[in-house]
C-alpha positions in Angstrom: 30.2 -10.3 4.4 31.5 -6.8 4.5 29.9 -3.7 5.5 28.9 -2.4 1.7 27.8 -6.1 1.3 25.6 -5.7 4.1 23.8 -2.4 2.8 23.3 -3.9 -0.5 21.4 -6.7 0.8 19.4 -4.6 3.2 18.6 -1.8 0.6 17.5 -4.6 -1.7 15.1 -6.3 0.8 13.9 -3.1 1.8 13.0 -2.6 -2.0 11.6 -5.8 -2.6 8.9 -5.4 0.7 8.1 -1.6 -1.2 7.5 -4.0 -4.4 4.8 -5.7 -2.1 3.1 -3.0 -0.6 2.8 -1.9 -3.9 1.4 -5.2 -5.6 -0.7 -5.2 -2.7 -2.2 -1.6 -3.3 -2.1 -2.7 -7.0 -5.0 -5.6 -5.7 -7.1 -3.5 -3.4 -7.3 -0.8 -6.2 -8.1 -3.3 -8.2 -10.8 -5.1 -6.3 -12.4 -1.1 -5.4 -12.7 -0.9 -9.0 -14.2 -3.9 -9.7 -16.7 -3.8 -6.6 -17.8 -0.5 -8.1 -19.0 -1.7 -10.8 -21.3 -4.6 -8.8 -24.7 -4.1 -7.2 -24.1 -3.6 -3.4 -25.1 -7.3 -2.7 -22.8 -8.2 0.7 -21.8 -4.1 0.7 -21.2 -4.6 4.5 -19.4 -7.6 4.2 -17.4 -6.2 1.8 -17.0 -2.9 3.5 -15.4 -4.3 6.4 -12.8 -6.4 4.5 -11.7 -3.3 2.4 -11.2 -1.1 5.3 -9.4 -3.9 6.9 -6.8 -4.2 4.4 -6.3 -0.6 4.2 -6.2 -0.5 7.7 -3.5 -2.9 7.5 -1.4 -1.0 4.9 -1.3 2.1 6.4 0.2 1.1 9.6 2.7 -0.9 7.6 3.6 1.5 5.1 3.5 4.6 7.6 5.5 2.5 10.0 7.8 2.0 7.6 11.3 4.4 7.7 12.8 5.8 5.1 15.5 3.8 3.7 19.4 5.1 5.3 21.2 4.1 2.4 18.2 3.8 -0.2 18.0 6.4 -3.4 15.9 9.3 -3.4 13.9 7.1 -6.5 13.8 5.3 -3.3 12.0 8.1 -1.1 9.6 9.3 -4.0 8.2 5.8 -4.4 7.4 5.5 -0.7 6.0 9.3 -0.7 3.8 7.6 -3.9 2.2 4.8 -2.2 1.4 6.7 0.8 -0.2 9.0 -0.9 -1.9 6.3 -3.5 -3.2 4.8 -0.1 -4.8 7.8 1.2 -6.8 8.5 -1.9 -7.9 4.9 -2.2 -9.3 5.8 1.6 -11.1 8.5 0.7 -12.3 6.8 -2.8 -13.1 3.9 -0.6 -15.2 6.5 2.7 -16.7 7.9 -1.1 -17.7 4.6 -2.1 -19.7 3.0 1.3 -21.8 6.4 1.4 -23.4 5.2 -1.5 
């Protein structure tokens, strides 16, 4: 495997794990929405998973460098989800006042 090999399969893993922090922010998005909508039956149970998993991707997603050889579509979409994260944390602090 040669060097521009080599880049091309790292760039394309790197994508791949952005694909999945996204899905994943896709599903806790999803499951905020849809616990909004239900009486608060279990609201501290469910609480503490939620922030979990955002617990969880923030440190992955702000630990995560900026792709070397990636595009600058590349650099937007991880600007995106970071920001995507931190308003589904303050939609979520919003949320468990209630």
């Amino acid at each position: 495997m040669n060097i521009v090999q080599l880049q091309e399969t790292l760039v394309g893993a790197q994508k791949e794990f952005i694909e999945q922090i996204e899905e994943a922010i896709n599903r806790l998005e999803a499951e905020m929405k849809e616990a909004s909508e239900v009486e608060s039956a279990g609201h501290a149970e469910w609480e503490k998973s939620i922030e979990g998993y955002i617990d969880e991707l923030h440190r992955v997603i702000f630990s995560l460098a900026e792709p070397r050889y990636g595009s600058e579509e590349d650099h937007k979409k991880i600007a995106a989800l970071r920001k995507r994260l931190k308003d589904l944390y303050a939609d979520f602090k919003n949320m468990a006042k209630k």
